[in-house]
N, CA, C and O of each residue as an XYZ file, in Angstrom:
568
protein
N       0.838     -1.172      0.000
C       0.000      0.000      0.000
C       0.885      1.238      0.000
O       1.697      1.371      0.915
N       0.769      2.321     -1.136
C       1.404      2.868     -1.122
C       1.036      4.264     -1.169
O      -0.148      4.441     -0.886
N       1.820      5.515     -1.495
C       0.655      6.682     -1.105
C       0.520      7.114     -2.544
O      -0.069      8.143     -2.876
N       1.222      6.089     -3.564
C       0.065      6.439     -5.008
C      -1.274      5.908     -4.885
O      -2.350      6.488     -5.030
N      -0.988      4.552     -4.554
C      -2.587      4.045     -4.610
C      -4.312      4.920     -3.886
O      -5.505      4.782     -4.157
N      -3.310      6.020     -2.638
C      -4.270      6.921     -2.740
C      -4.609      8.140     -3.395
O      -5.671      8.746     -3.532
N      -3.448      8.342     -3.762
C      -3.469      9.645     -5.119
C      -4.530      8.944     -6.134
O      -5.638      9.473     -6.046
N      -4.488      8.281     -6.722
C      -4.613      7.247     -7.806
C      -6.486      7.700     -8.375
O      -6.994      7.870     -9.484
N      -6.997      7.751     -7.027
C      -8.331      8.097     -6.866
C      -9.243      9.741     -6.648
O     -10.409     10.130     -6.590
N      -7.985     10.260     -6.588
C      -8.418     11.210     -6.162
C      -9.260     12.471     -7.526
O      -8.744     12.652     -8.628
N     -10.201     12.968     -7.200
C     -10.187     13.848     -8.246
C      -9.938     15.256     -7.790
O      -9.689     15.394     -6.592
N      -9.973     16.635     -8.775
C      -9.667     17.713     -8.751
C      -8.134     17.773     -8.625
O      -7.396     16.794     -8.518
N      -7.796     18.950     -8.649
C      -6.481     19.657     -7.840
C      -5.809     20.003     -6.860
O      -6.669     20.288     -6.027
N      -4.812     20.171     -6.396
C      -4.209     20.331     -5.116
C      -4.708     21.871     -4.881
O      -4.950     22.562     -5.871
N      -4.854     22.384     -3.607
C      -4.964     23.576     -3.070
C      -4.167     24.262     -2.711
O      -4.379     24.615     -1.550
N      -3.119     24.745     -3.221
C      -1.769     25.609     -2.834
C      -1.601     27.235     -3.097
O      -2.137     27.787     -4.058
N      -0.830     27.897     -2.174
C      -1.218     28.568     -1.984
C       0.512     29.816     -2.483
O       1.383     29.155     -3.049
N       0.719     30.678     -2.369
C       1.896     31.687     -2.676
C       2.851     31.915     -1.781
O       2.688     30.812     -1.258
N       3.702     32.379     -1.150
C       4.216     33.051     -0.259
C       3.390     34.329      0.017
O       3.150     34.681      1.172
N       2.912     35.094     -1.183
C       2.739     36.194     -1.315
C       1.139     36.409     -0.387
O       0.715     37.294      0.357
N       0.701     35.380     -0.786
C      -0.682     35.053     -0.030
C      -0.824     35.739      1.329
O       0.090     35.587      2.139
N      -2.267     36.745      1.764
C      -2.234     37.349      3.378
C      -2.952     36.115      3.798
O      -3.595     35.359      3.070
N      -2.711     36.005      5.313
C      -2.963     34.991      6.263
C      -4.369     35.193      6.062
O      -4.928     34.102      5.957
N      -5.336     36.378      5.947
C      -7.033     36.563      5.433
C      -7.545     35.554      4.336
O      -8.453     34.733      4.208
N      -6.411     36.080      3.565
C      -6.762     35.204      2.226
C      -6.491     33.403      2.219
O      -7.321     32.623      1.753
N      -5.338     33.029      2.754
C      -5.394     31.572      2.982
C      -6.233     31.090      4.504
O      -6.430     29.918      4.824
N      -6.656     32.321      5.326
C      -7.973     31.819      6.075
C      -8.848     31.235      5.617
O      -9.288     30.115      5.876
N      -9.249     32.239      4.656
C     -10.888     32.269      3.578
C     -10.533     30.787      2.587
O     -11.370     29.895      2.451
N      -9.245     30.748      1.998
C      -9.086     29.216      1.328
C      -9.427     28.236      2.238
O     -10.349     27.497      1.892
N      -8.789     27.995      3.580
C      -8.749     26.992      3.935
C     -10.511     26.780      4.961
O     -10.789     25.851      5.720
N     -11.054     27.523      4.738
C     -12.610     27.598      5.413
C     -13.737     27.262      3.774
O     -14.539     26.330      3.706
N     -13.517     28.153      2.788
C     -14.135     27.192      2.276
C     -13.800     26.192      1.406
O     -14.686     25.845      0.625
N     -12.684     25.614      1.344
C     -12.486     24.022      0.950
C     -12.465     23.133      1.950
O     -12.758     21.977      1.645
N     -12.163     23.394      3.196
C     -12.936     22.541      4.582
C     -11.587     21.617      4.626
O     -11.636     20.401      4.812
N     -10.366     22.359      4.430
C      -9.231     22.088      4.838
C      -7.998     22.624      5.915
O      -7.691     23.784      6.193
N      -7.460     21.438      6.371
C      -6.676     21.959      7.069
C      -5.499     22.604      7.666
O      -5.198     23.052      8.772
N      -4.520     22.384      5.614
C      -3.700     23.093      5.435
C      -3.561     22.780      4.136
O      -4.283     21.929      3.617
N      -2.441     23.555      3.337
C      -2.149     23.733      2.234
C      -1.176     24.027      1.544
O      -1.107     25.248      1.406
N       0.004     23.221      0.795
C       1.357     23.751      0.403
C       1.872     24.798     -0.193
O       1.690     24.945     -1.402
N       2.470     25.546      0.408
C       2.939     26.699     -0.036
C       3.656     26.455     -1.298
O       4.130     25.321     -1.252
N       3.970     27.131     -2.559
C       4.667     27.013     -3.601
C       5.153     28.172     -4.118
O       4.507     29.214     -4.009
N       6.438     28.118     -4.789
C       7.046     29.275     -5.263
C       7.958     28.491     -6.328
O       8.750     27.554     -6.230
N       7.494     29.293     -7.396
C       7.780     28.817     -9.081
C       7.343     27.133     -8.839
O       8.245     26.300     -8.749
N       6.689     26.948     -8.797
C       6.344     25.144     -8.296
C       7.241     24.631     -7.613
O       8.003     23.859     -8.194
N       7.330     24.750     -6.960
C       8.671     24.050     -5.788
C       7.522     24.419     -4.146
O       6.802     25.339     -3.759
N       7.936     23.138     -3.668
C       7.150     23.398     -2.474
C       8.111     23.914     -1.529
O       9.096     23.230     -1.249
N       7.855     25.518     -0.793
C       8.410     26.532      0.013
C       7.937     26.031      1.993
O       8.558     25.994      3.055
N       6.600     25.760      1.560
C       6.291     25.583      3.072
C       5.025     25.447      3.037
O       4.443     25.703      1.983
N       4.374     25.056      4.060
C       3.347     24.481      4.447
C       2.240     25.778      5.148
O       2.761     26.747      5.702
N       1.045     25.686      5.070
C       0.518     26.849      5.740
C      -0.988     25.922      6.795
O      -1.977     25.366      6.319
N      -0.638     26.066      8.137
C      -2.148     25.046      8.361
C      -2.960     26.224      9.523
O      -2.857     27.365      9.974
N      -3.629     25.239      9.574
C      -4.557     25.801     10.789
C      -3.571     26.186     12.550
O      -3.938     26.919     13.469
N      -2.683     25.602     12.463
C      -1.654     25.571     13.483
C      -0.673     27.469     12.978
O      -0.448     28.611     13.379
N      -0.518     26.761     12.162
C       0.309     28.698     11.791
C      -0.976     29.764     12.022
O      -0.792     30.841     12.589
N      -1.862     29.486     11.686
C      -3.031     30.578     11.626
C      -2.657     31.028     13.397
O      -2.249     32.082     13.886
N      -2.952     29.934     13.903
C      -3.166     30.502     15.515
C      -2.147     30.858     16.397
O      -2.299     31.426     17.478
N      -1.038     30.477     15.855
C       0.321     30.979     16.039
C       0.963     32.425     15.811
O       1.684     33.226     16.406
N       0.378     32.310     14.778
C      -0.026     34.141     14.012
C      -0.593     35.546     14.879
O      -0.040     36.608     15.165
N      -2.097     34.951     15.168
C      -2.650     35.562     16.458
C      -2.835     35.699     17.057
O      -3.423     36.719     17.416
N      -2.308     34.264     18.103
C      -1.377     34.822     19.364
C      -0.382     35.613     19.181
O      -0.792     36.562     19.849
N       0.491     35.903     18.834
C       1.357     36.676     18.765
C       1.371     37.797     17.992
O       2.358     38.532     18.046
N       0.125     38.153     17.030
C      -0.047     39.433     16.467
C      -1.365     40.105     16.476
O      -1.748     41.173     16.000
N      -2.034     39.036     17.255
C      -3.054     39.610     16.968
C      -3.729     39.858     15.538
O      -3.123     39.507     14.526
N      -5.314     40.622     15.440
C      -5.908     40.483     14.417
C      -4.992     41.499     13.104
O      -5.514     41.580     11.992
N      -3.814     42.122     13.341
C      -3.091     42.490     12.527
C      -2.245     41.890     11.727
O      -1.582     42.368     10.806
N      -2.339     40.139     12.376
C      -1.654     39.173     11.906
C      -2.229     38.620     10.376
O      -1.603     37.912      9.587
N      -3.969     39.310     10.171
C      -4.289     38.680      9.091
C      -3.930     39.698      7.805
O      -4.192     39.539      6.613
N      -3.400     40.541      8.319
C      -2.448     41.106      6.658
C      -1.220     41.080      6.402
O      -0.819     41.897      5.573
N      -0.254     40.151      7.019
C       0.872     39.471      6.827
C       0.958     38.321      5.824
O      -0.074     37.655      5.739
N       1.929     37.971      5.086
C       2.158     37.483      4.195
C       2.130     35.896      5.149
O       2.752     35.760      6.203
N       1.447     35.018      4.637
C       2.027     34.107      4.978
C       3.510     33.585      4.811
O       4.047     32.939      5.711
N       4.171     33.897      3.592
C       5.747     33.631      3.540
C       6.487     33.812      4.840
O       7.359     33.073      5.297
N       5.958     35.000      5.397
C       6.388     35.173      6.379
C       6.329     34.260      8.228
O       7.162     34.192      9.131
N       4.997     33.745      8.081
C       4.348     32.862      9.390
C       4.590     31.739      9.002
O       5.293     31.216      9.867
N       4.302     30.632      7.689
C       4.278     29.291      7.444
C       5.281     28.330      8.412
O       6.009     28.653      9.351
N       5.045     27.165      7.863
C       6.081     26.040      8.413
C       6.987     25.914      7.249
O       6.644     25.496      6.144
N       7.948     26.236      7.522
C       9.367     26.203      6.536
C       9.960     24.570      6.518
O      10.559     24.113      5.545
N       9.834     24.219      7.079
C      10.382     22.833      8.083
C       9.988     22.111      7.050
O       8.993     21.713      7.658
N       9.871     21.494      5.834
C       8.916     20.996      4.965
C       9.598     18.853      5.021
O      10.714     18.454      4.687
N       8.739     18.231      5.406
C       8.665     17.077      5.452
C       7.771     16.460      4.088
O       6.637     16.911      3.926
N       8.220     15.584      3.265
C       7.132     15.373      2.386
C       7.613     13.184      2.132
O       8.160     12.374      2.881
N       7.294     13.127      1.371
C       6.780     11.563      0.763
C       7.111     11.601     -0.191
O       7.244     12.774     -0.540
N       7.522     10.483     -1.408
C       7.328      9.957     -2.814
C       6.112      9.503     -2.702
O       5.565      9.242     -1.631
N       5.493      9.353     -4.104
C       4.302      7.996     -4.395
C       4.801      6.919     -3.819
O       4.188      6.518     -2.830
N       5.875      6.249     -4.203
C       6.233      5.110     -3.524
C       6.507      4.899     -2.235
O       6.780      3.762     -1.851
N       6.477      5.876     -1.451
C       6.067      5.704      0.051
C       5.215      4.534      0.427
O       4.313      4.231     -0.354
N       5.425      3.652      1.809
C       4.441      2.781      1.932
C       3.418      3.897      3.001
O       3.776      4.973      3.479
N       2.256      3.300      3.131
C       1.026      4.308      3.848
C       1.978      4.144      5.376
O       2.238      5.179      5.990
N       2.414      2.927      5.865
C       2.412      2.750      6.979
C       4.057      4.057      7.226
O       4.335      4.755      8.201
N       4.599      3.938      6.232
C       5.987      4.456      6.469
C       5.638      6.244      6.579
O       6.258      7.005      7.322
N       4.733      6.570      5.838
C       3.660      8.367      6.241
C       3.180      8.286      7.186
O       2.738      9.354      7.610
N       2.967      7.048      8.071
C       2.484      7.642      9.101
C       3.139      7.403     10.079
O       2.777      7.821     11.179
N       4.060      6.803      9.946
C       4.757      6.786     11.268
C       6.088      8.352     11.332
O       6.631      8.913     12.283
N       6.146      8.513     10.194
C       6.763      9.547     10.016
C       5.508     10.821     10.545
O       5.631     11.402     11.623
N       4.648     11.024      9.833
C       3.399     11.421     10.798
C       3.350     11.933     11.627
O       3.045     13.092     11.907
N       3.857     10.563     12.490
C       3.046     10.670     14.217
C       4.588     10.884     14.629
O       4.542     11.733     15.519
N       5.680     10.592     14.452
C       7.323     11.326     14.999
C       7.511     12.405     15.027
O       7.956     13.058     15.971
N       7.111     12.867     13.692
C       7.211     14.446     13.872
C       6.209     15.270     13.819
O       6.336     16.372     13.286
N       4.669     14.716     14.553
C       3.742     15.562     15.111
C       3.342     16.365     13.914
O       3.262     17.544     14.258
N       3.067     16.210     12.687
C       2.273     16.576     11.806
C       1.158     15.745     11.238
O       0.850     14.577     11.479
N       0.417     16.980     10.105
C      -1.108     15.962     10.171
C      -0.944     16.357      8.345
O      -1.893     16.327      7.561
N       0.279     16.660      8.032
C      -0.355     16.999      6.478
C       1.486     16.444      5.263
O       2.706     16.540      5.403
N       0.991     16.173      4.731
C       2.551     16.444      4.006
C       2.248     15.765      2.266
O       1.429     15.008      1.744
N       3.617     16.677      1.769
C       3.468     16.871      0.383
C       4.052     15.856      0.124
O       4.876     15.291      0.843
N       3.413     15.296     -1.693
C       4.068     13.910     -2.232
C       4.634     14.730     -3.283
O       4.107     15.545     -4.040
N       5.863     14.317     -3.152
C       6.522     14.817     -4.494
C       7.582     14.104     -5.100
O       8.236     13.261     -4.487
N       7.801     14.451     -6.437
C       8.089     13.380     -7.329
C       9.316     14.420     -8.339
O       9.124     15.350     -9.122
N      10.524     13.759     -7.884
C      11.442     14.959     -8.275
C      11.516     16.191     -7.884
O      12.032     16.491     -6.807
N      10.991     17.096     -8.737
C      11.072     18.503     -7.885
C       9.414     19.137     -7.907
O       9.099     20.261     -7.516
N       8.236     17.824     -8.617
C       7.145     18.100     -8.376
C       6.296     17.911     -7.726
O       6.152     16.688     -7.724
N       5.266     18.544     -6.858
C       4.243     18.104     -6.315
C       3.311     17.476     -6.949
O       2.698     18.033     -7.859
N       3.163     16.749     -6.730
C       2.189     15.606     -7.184
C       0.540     15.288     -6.064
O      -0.572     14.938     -6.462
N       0.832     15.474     -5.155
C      -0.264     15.557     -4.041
C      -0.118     15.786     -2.706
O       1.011     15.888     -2.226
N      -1.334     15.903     -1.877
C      -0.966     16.496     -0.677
C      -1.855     15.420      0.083
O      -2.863     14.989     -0.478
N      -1.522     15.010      1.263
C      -2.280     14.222      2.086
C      -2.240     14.521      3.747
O      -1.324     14.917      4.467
N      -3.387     14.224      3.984
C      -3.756     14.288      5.484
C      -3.535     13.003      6.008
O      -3.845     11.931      5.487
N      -3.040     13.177      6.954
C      -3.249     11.526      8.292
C      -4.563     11.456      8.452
O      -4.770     10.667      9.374
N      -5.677     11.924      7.979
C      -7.121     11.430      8.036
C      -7.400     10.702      6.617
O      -8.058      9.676      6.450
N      -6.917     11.270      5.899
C      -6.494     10.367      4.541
C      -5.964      9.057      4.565
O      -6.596      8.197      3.951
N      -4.649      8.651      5.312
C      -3.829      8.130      5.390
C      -4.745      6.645      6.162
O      -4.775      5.465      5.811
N      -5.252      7.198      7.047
C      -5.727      6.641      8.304
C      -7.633      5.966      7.692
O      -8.230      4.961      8.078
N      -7.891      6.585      7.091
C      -9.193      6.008      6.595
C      -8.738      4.900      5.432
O      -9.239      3.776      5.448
N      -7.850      5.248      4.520
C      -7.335      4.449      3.187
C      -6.789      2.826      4.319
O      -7.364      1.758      4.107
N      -6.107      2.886      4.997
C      -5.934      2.184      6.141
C      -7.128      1.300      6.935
O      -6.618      0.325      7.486
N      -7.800      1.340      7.029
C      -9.138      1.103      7.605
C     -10.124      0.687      6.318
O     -10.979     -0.199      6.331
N      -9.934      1.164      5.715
C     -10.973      0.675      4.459
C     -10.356     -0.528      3.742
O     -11.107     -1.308      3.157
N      -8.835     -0.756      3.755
C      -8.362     -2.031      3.346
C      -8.687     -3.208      4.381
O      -9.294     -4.257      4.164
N      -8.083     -2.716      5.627
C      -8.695     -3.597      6.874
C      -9.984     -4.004      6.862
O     -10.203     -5.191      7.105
N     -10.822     -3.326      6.647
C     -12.469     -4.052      6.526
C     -12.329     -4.577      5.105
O     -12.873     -5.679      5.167
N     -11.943     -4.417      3.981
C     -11.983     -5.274      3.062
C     -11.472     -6.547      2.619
O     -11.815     -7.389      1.789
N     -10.471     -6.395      3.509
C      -9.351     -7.661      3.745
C     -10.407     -8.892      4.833
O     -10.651    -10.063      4.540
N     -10.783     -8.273      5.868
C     -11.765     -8.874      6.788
C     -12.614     -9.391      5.904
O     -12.481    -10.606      5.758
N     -13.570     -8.805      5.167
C     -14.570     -8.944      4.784
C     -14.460    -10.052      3.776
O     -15.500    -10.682      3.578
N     -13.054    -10.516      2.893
C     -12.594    -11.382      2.106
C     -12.521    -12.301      2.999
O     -13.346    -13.133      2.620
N     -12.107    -12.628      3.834
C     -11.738    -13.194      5.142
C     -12.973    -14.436      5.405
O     -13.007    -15.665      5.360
N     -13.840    -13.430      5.671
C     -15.498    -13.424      6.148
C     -15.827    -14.751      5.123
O     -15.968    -15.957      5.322
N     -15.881    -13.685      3.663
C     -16.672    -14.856      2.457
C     -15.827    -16.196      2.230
O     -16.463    -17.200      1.907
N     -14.145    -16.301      2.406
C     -13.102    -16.893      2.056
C     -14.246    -18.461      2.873
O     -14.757    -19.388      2.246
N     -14.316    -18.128      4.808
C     -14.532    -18.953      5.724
C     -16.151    -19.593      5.320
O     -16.565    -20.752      5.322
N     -16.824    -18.300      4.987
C     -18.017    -19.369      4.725
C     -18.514    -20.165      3.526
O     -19.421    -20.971      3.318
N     -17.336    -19.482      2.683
C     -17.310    -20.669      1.460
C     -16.500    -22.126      1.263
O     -16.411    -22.847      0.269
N     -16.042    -22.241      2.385
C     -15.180    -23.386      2.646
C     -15.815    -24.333      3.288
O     -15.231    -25.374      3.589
């Protein structure tokens, strides 16, 4: 299981966002796509990460003046990401070590997709009940 096989399905586009971007404006992105963060990019190269965690980091410490700052400036620079050929289990244990919930798949110097540990963690669970469930028919057809 790998983290193409969940790309694989996915439809639409990734949600990424500028450096140049104000913390207002990737508020308003990340409220109505009902996400929880989003890769920063500059000339397509992933720069940094922007989540719900920087938002509040922001205004604690700046207050509501914090929402006309550039995100370039607040993001997570720290950038952790994946290949497709990542196994699911090997994203998440990386994941849960370094206390993140989001990270970029990239493929050379491209982004290719972005995934959540709620992603990660359901794709996970949906093989487990299907594997069971083979399991299930395997026993009562025998």
């Amino acid at each position: 299981m790998t983290i193409a096989a969940i790309l694989k399905d996915r439809k639409g586009g990734i949600q990424s966002l500028t450096p140049d971007t104000t913390v207002a404006e990737a508020v308003a992105l990340l409220a109505e796509k009902r996400i929880g963060a989003a890769p920063v990019l500059d000339d397509g190269r992933v720069v940094g990460i922007f989540s719900e965690r920087d938002v509040i980091h922001c205004l604690q410490v700046d207050g509501a003046t914090a929402l006309a700052q550039r995100i370039g400036d607040v993001m997570t620079t720290e950038v952790k990401s994946v290949g497709p050929s990542e196994s699911v289990i090997g994203a998440l244990s990386l994941m849960t070590q370094r206390r993140i919930r989001h990270l970029p798949v990239i493929e050379g110097d491209t982004l290719v997709g972005f995934v959540s540990i709620g992603d990660l963690v359901k794709y996970r669970i949906d093989r487990i009940e299907a594997d069971a469930a083979a399991m299930r028919e395997y026993i009562q057809s025998a």
